[in-house]
Phi, psi and omega in degrees: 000139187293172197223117148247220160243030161254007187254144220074350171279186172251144167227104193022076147062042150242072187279141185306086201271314186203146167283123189225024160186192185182138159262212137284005188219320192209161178264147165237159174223126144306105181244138169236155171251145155319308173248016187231338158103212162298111177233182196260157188231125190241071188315065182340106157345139173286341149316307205256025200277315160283011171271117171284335149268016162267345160301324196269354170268338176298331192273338194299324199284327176307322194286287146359289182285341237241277213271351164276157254128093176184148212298008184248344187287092183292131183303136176242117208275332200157154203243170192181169182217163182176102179049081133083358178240130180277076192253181185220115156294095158235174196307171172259140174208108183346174179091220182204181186267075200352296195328292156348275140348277184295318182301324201263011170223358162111190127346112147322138144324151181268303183292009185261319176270354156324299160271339164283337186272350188292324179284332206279318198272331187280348168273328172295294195311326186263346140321319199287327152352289197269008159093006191253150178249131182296278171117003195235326176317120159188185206283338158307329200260357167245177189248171169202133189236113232266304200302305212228029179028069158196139195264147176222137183262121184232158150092091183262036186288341188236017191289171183224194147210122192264063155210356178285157193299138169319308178291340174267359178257140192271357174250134178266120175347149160103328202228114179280115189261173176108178200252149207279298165357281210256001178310177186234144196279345165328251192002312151001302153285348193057022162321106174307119182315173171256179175303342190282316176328327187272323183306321206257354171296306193265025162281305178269358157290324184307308203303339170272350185279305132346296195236348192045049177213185175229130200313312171276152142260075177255129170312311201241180162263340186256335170324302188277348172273333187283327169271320161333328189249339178254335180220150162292139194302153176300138183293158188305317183263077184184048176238331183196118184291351171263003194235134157241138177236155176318180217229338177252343190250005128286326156317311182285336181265341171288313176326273160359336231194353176305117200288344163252132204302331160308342185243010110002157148274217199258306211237111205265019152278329163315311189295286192313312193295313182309317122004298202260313159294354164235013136287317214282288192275018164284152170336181158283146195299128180245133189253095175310150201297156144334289221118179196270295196279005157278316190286325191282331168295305191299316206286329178284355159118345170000127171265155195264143156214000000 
């Protein structure tokens, strides 16, 4: 475990056990409490601590996480300051990080992404519920607990509500968040986004889940701003020359990945059922043959590059 000097104090009754991640805004540590038991301790930088807007986003993601509530949801126990450090309490939640999870295993089985986008979509959906857009999604941003299939959605730092008022955004037109991987290409221009944004972030999660590649491909950030805004994502079977899917479980995942949000499902509980029903009446999984002159690459040891 990484070491800093905040691990062995205490923070308001959270003592501090190891540091087990970092962002650009913030630290997290493993803590235990007296009543609340191991939690993830989530630490505003000793930099932003006088930035008013890394504050009023630190306290937003709290508020935020406070009000979605839901069993996909990792719980947000509470926000607190202590001698000058600004923290946020959340559940501790078993598992790994999917991102993780998926480099060390590839392509998912289609009912294991079946059921993880179903879970995915049903956490997002009750945020949307509550009137919030993750604005984030991807497999960094979920726990996955392998042993009992089940996804948990965390880090509501950069969500929004796209009906709040000009004076309340913490982002300025012009400038886009979220990560390029899973981004919706609206979200580019830097319009705070609709709930379809998230539809098409976790469309690209099923496609990486799937095939363990991703709908772009790019060299650069600008390589990759440029086919967003400019080309269609690659279709799922063409996506990895040994793997083929059914004619419905690429339509529901291209649907998903459709570049104007209108041409979306309504809903991204649409997407996760449509998703899970046409994994469902697919075939048994078709491995395309190599070929001759592959199996002949292979038998001499051909390096990949």
């Amino acid at each position: 475990m990484i070491r800093d000097a905040l691990v062995g104090t205490v923070i308001a009754e959270y003592a501090v056990q190891d540091m087990v991640g970092e962002g650009g805004t913030a630290m997290v540590y493993r803590a235990a409490h007296p009543t609340h038991g191991i939690v993830a301790l989530k630490v505003l930088r000793t930099k932003l601590r006088n930035d008013p807007t890394a504050v009023i986003r630190f306290e937003r993601e709290a508020e935020f996480g406070l009000r979605v509530v839901h069993p996909n949801v990792v719980r947000t126990i509470e926000l607190g300051a202590s001698d000058g450090v600004k923290f946020l309490a959340i559940e501790w939640a078993p598992g790994d990080l999917l991102e993780k999870v998926a480099k060390q295993t590839g392509a998912f089985p289609r009912p294991q992404v079946a059921s993880i986008v179903s879970q995915i979509a049903a956490a997002v959906d009750a945020s949307h519920r509550q009137g919030i857009v993750h604005r984030d999604l991807k497999p960094e941003n979920l726990m996955y607990d392998s042993v009992n299939d089940r996804v948990r959605l965390l880090d509501f730092g950069i969500a929004a509500e796209p009906e709040q008022g000009n004076d309340q955004r913490l982002t300025r037109d012009g400038f886009f968040v979220g990560t390029l991987l899973y981004v919706a290409p609206e979200a580019l221009s830097g319009v705070l986004v609709g709930p379809t944004a998230d539809q098409y972030s976790l469309a690209t999660i099923a496609y990486f889940l799937l095939t363990g590649v991703h709908p772009y491909t790019a060299r650069s950030t600008r390589d990759m701003l440029s086919q967003l805004l400019t080309q269609p994502p690659t279709p799922l079977n063409k996506a990895v020359p040994t793997l083929t899917f059914s004619d419905e479980v690429e339509k529901v995942v291209m649907k998903g990945l459709a570049r104007l949000p209108g041409d979306r499902y309504p809903g991204i509980t649409d997407f996760a059922a449509a998703l899970e029903a046409s994994l469902t009446s697919m075939p048994a999984p078709v491995t395309k043959s190599a070929g001759l002159f592959s199996r002949v690459k292979n038998l001499f040891g051909s390096k990949d590059r």
